[in-house]
N, C-alpha and C positions, 0 to 999 in steps of 0.2 A: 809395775809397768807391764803392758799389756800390747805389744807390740809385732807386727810382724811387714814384712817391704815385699813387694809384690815385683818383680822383674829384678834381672838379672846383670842390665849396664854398669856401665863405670858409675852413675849416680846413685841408683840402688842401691848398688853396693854400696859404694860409700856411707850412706845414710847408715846403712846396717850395722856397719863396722863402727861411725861415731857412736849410735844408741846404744851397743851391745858393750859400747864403757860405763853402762848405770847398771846393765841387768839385761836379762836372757832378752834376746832377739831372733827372732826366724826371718828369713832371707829365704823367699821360693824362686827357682830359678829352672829354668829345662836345663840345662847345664851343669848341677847340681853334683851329678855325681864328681866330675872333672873338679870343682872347688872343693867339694869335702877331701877329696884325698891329697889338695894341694894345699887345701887349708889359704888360699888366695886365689882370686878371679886371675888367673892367669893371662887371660884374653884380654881384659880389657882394664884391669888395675894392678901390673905386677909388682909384686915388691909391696904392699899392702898385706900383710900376715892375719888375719882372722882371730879376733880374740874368742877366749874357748866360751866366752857368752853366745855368740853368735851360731844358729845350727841353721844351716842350709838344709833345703828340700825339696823336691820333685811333687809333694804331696799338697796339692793344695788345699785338701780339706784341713790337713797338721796346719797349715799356715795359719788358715783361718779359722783357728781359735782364737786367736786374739781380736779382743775388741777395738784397737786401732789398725787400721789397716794406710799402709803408704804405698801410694799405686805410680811406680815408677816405671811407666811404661809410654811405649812411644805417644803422642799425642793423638796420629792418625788412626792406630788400633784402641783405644781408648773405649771406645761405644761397643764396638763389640767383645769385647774382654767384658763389658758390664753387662751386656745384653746374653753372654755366656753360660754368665755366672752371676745372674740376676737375686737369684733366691740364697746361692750361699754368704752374698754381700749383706744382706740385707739387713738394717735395723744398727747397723757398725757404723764409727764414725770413720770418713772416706778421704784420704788427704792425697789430692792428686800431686804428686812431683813431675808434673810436665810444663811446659812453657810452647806455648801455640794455639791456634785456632783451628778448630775443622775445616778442613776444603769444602765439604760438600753442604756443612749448612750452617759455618760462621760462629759456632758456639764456642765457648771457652769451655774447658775442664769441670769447671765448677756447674755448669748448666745442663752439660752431658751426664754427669751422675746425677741429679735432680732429675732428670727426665728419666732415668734408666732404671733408676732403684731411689726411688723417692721417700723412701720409709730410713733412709741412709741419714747421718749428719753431714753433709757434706764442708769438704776446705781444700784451701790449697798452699802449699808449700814453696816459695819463689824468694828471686833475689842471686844478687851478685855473688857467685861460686863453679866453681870449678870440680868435681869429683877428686882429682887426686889430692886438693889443699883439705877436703874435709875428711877424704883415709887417712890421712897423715897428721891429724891433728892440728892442721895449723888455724889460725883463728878466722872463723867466717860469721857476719851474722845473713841472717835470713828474715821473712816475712813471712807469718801463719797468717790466715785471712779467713774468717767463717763470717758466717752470718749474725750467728748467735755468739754475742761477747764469752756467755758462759764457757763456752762450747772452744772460742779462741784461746781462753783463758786455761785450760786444762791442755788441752795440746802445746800452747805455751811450754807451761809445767813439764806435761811429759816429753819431748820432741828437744829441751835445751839442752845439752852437755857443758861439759867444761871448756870446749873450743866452740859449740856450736850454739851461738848466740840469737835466739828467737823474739821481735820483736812482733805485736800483733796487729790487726785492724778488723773490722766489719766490713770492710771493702773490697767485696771478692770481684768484681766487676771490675775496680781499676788496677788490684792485685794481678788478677788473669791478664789486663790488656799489656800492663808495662813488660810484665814475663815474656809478652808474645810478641809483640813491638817493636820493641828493643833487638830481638832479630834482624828483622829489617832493615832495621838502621844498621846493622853489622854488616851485611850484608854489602849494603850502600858504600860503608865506608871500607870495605877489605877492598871494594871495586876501586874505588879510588886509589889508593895505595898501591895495589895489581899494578891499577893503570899509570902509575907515576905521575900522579897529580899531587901530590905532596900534602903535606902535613895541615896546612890550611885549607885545604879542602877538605880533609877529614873534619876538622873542630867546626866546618861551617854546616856539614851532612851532619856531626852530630846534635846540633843544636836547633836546627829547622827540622831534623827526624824528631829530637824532642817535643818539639812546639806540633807535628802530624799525632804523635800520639795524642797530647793532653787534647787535643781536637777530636778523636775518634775517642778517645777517654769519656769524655763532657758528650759527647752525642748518644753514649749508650748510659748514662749516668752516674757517670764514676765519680769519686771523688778527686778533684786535677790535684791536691794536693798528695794525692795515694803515689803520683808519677812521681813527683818529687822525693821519695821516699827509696828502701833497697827495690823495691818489687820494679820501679821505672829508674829513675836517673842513677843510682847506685849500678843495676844490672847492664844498664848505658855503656857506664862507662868500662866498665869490665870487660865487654862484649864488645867495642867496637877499637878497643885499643891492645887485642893479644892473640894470637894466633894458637891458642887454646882450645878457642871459640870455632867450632864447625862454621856459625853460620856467616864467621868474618872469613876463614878459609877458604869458605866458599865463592863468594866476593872477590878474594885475593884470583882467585883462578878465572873469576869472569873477566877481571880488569888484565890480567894476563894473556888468556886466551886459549888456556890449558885446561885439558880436562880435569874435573872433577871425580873420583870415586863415587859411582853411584850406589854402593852400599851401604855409605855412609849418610845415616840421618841427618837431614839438615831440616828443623820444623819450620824455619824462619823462609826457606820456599811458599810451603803450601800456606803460612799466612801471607806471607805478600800477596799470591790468588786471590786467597779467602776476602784480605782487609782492599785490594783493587776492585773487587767486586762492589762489597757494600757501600766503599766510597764513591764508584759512579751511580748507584743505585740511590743514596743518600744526598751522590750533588756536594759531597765534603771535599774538601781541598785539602790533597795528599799526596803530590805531584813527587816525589820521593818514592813512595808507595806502589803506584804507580808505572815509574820508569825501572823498576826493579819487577816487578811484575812481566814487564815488555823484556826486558833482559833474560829474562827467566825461558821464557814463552818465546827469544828468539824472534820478535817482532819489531826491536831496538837493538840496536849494537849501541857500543858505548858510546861512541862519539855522538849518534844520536840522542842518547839517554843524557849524555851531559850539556848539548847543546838544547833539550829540552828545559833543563831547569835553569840553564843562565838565559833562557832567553824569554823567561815567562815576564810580565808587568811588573814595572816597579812598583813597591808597596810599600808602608810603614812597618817595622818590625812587629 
């Protein structure tokens, strides 16, 4: 195995530390020095011990000798990280470990590498998980998603452990959307819960946010059954039932009324942007999407945002 993980987060990491129980893994990190001498991400995974497979490094040419590369990096710096290091990617298969949409031009992970390093195989890596359940061994599965079955089929292979359970698909389209959707809806529903709207409000936000995805899913060509699967309804529910989850946290603090740490990554913002754009642009009906957007952007307070959606047309389910 041929591996090396590209960023230095609690998932990253993780990643690094499940694979490096088959065989040597490199972990690049700017940080680097800090974890080699602690032999654990201190910062953002403690108490996660480094198995002696695993060799962190500062050096990203060392990284990239391996011919898989896992690119566990924020969603937003994604294009440029590729457009950086265009030439040393090149020709490697590219398994992005992000979940989100670009603000600035709506693309998922998989379409950003494709455009950036096109000589690349590109996939991605998604599904209901948490970083510290998969340093610690506990049982996860996940969704790989390439284009080329062959190509799913061997990261399959290489990418599974004994805790970490990879199923596949061709469906990087609906793989990307549910990973990045599925935010949203967390989102949605931590606000509610914030807001002490209780529990039946969450299960109603989660099942109408389901029914926005497989809608923006089916418009960009996905396969609607791909939602159904970990990459959408699995990562659903994970995400909008545990405060785990940034982007239900985040939610949790809008429905409150308390700030948020803006240090803290939250990708499930700039898709709610990203996916309110294209859905008034498209004329799609995402009215969850949305009112989360306006919240976001301070254009809606809650009560507005929630008398938006009880107060839209009666419909048929």
């Amino acid at each position: 195995m041929s591996v090396c993980v590209l960023g230095g987060g609690a998932f990253g990491t993780a990643l690094a530390i499940s694979l490096a129980g088959k065989g040597h893994v490199t972990l690049w990190a700017r940080d680097a020095g800090d974890m080699r001498t602690a032999r654990e991400n201190t910062k953002r995974l403690p108490g996660c011990r480094f198995p002696e497979t695993l060799e962190v490094t500062q050096d990203l040419v060392q990284a990239l000798h391996a011919e898989t590369v896992l690119l566990a990096l924020p969603m937003q710096k994604m294009r440029g990280f590729l457009q950086e290091h265009a030439n040393a990617l090149a020709s490697k298969t590219l398994v992005a470990c992000c979940k989100g949409i670009e603000l600035s031009s709506g693309a998922g992970p998989v379409q950003i590498i494709t455009e950036e390093v096109p000589s690349a195989q590109p996939a991605i890596l998604t599904g209901p998980s948490f970083a510290d359940d998969i340093a610690r061994g506990l049982p996860t599965a996940l969704t790989i998603a390439a284009r080329d079955d062959l190509v799913a089929q061997q990261l399959q292979q290489e990418l599974t452990t004994s805790t970490l359970r990879l199923y596949r698909t061709t469906d990087t389209i609906g793989a990307e959307l549910g990973g990045a959707l599925k935010n949203v809806v967390a989102i949605a529903c931590g606000t509610a819960i914030g807001a002490g709207m209780g529990e039946s409000a969450r299960a109603a936000l989660m099942t109408r946010g389901y029914a926005e995805m497989q809608r923006m899913a089916a418009s960009r060509g996905a396969d609607p059954d791909t939602l159904a699967g970990l990459s959408g309804f699995g990562d659903l529910t994970l995400t909008c039932t545990s405060e785990g989850s940034r982007n239900y946290r985040l939610g949790l603090s809008l429905g409150r009324g308390e700030a948020f740490d803006a240090g803290t990554t939250v990708e499930g913002a700039a898709t709610a942007r990203a996916m309110a754009r294209v859905a008034a642009q498209e004329d799609l009906d995402m009215p969850i999407t949305m009112a989360i957007a306006g919240l976001l952007d301070k254009t809606l307070d809650v009560r507005e945002a929630v008398h938006s959606l009880l107060t839209r047309p009666l419909k048929e389910e």
